[in-house]
C-alpha positions as CSV (number, residue, x, y, z in Angstrom):
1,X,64.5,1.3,-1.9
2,X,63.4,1.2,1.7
3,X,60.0,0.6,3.0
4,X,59.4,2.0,6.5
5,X,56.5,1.2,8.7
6,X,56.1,2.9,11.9
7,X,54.8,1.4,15.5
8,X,53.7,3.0,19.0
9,X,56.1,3.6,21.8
10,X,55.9,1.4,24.3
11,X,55.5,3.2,27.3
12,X,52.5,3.8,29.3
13,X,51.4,7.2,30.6
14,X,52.8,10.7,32.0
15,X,53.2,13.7,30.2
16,X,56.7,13.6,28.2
17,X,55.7,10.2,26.4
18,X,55.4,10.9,23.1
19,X,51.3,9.9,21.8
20,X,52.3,9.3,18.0
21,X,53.9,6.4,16.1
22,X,57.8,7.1,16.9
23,X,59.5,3.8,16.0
24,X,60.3,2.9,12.8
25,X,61.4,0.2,10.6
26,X,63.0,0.2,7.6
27,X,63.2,-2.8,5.5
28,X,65.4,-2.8,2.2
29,X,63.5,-4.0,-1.1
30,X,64.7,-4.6,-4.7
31,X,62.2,-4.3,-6.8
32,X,59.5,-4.9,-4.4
33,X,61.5,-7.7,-3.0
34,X,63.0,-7.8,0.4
35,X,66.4,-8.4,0.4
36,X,66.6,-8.8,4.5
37,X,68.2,-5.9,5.5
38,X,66.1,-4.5,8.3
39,X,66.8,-2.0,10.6
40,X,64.6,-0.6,13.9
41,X,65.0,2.6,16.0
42,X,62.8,4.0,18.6
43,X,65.8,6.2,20.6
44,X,64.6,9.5,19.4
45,X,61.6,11.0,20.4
46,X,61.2,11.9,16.6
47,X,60.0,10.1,13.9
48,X,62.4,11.8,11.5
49,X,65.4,10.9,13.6
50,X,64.7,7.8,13.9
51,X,64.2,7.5,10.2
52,X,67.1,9.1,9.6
53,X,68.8,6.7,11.9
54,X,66.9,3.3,9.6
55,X,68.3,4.9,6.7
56,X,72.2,5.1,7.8
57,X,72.0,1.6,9.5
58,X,70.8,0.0,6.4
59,X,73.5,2.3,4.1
60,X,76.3,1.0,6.4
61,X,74.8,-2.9,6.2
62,X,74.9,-2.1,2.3
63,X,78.4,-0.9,2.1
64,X,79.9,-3.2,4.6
65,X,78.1,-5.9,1.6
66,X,79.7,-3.6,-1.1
67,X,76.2,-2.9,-2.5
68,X,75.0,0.9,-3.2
69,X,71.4,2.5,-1.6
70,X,69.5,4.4,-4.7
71,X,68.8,7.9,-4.1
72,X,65.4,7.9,-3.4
């Protein structure tokens, strides 16, 4: 399972930055335990690309270890 939390972006002002919480986090837990695979991505200026993006980073940490990501 992974647990995502979501921060700010860092910018300041003008029109094109984006006013939500963009960047996530994504922290891999086994049964409620962290396991300390994290992964962080603020590139997109969507949340669910950068989700997206947590989620493959942590399924290619978890392969590279020969472990398998539950379908959530």
């Amino acid at each position: 399972m992974i647990r995502y939390e979501l921060w700010p972006p860092r910018t300041t002002g003008g029109q094109q930055v984006s006013r939500i919480d963009n960047g996530v986090k994504g922290v891999h837990e086994v049964d409620g335990a962290p396991t300390g695979l994290e992964a962080c991505c603020n590139l997109h200026r969507s949340q669910f690309k950068n989700r997206e993006a947590v989620r493959e980073m942590i399924e290619w940490a978890l392969a590279s270890a020969n472990m398998a990501l539950p379908d959530s």
